[in-house]
Each structure stands twice: as structure tokens, then as C-alpha cells.
C-alpha positions as CSV (number, residue, x, y, z in Angstrom):
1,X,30.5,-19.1,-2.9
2,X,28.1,-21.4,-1.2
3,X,24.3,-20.8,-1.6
4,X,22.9,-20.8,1.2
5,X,19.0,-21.1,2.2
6,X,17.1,-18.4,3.6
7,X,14.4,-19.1,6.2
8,X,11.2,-17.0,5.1
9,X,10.5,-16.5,8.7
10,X,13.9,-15.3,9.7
11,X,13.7,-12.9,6.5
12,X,10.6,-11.4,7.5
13,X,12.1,-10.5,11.1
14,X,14.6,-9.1,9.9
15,X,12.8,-7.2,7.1
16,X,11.0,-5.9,10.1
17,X,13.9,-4.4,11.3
18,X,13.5,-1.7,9.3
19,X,11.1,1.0,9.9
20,X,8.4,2.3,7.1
21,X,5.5,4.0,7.0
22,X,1.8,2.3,6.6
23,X,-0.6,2.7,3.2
24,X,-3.7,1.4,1.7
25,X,-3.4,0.1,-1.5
26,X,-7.1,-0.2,-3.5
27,X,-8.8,-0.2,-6.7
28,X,-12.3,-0.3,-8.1
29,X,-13.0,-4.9,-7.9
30,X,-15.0,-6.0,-10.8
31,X,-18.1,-5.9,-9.1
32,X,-17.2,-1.9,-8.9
33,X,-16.7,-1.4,-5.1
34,X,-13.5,-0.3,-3.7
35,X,-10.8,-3.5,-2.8
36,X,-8.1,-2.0,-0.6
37,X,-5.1,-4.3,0.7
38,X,-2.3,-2.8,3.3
39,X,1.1,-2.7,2.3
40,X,4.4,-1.6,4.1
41,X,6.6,-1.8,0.6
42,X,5.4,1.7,-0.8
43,X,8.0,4.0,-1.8
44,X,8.5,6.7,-4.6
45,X,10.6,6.0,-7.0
46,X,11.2,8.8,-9.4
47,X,9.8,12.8,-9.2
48,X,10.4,12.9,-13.2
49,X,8.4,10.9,-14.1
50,X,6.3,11.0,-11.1
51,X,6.4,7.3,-10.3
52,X,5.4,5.2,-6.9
53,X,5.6,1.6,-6.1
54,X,4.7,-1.1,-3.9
55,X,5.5,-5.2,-4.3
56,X,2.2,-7.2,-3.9
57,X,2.3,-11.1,-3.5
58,X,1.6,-13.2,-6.6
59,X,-1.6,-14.7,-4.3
60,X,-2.8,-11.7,-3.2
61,X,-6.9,-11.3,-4.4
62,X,-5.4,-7.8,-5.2
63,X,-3.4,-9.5,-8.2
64,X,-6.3,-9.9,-9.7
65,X,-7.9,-7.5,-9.7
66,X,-4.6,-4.7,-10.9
67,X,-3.7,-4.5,-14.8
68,X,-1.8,-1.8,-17.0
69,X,-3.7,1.4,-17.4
70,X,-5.9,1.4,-14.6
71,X,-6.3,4.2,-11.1
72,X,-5.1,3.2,-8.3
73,X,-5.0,4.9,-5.0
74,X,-2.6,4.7,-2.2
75,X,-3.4,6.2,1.1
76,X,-0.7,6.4,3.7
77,X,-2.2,5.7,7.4
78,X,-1.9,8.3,10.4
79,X,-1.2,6.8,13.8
80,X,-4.8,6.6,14.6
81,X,-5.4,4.4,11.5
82,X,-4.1,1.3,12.9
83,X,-7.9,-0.6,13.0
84,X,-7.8,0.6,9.1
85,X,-4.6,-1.2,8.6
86,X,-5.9,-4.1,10.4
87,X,-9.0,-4.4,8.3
88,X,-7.3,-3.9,4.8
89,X,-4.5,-6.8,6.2
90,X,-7.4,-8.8,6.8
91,X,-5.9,-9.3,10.5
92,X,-9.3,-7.2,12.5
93,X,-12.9,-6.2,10.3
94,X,-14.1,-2.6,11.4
95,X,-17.8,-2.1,11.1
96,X,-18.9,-0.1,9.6
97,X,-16.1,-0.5,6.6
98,X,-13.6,2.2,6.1
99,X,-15.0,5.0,3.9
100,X,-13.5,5.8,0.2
101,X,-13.2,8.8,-2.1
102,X,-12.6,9.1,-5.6
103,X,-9.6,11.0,-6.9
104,X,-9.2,10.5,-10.6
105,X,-10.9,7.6,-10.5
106,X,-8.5,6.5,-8.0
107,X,-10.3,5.2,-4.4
108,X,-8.2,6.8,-1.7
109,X,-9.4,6.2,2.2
110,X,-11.1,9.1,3.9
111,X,-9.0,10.9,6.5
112,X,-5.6,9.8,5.3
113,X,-1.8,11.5,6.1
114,X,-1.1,12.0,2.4
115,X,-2.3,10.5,-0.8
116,X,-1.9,9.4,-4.5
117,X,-4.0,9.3,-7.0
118,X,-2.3,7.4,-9.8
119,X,-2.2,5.3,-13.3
120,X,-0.7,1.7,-13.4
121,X,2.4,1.6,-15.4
122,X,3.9,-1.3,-15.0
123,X,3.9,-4.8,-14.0
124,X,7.3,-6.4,-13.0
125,X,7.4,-10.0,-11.7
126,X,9.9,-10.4,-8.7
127,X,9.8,-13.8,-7.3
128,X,6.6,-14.8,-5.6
129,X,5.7,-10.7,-5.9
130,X,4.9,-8.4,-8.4
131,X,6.2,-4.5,-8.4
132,X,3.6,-2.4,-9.4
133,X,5.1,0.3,-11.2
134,X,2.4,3.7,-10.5
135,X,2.4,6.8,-12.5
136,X,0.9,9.6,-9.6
137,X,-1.7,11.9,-11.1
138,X,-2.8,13.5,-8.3
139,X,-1.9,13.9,-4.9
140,X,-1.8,16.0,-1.7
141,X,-0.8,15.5,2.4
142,X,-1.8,16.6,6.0
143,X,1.2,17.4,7.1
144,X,-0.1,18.3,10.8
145,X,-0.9,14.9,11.3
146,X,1.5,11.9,12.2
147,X,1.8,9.0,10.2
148,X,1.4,5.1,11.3
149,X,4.7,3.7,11.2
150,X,5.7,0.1,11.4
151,X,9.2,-1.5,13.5
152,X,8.3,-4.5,14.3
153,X,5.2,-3.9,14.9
154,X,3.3,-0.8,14.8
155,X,4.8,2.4,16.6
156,X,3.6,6.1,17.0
157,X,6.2,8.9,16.5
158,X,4.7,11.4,19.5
């Protein structure tokens, strides 16, 4: 079979192509304020254990600030979240910053759909990504809200 090269930018479109909700990612940065990043790659991944994960790129400042062992929080967006999305892709700055709680230790955005408080399990290199493997600790939702969701480009659901 020939091996043939894939365009980044022709993956990415077409990666786009399939529809998923919005999240925050953050931790607690050395300097001990909250460092949220957005990311479309979230998914669960197993209810026994309760795992979570999400693919960060290898040059993301998040990278270094994640290890094994420590909370992290992921907050999935509502449809009127789109400026927070835009400030934690680093694509639009809202002032005054997006607000965070702490959930087991775990910084979580004010106002979110649904949340997860969890534990760092694992780190899995995948190319120019890591996975982070989570283990959830904590969690709850507001279901009478409507998440943000992305299709190339973002879309609301009403």
C-alpha cells in the first residue's frame, strides 16, 4: 500500500467535520493562579473507573504545567460561553478574566453546562500530542442549559 502524505490543513477541515462539544481545560500554574486552555478533544472514556480525556499539543504552555497526580478541572461551555472559549484559545482576551472555583482542588469556570473535578492519571504520548488520561472525582451538570458546540465553527443547538 502506498503511504501517502497528509496535509495538516486538510486534516484539520475535515476533523472539523465532526461536531463536539466545547470545554475548559485548567489547572493551578506554578505561580498558583488558575491556567485554563480550550479544547474540543474531551470525551469520557470509561464509567468504571470513572475516567476522562482530552489530547493536548506537545507545545502547548499547558504541557507544562500538567503531571501525574495532580487536579484538574474541565468545564464544558454553554452556548453563551463562546468569548470564554475565545479567551482560553487565546483567539479574543475578556476583561475582566473569566472567574474560577475550586472543586477538589480542581479549578472549574464559574457558570459552566457540566463539570469535572478530577486526578491526572496518565500521560500517553501520541504524535505531536499528549492524551491526558483523568480520573473524575467530582462532578455535576445544568442540564437546563445548552451547551457550546463546535462544526466548523461554533454553532448553537436552539
Amino acid at each position: 500500500m502506498e503511504k501517502k502524505t497528509i496535509d495538516p490543513k486538510q486534516l484539520r477541515s475535515v476533523a472539523s467535520c465532526f461536531a463536539t462539544g466545547v470545554s475548559v481545560v485548567s489547572v493551578i500554574n506554578p505561580e498558583g493562579a488558575p491556567h485554563g486552555m480550550t479544547a474540543s478533544s474531551f470525551l469520557s472514556v470509561s464509567l468504571d473507573p470513572p475516567l476522562v480525556l482530552f489530547s493536548l499539543m506537545n507545545q502547548n504552555q499547558m504541557a507544562d504545567y500538567i503531571k501525574v497526580g495532580d487536579p484538574l478541572g474541565i468545564s464544558i461551555l454553554t452556548e453563551e460561553m463562546e468569548g470564554v472559549s475565545n479567551h482560553f484559545a487565546k483567539m479574543a482576551t475578556l476583561d475582566p478574566a473569566p472567574e474560577f472555583i475550586l472543586k477538589q482542588a480542581a479549578p472549574i469556570l464559574e457558570n459552566a453546562h457540566a463539570w469535572y473535578a478530577t486526578v491526572i492519571e496518565q500521560l500517553i504520548q501520541a504524535g505531536d500530542h499528549v492524551l491526558v488520561l483523568c480520573r473524575v472525582i467530582d462532578l455535576a451538570a445544568l442540564p437546563e442549559k445548552n451547551p457550546l458546540i463546535y462544526y466548523q465553527g461554533y454553532k448553537n443547538i436552539t
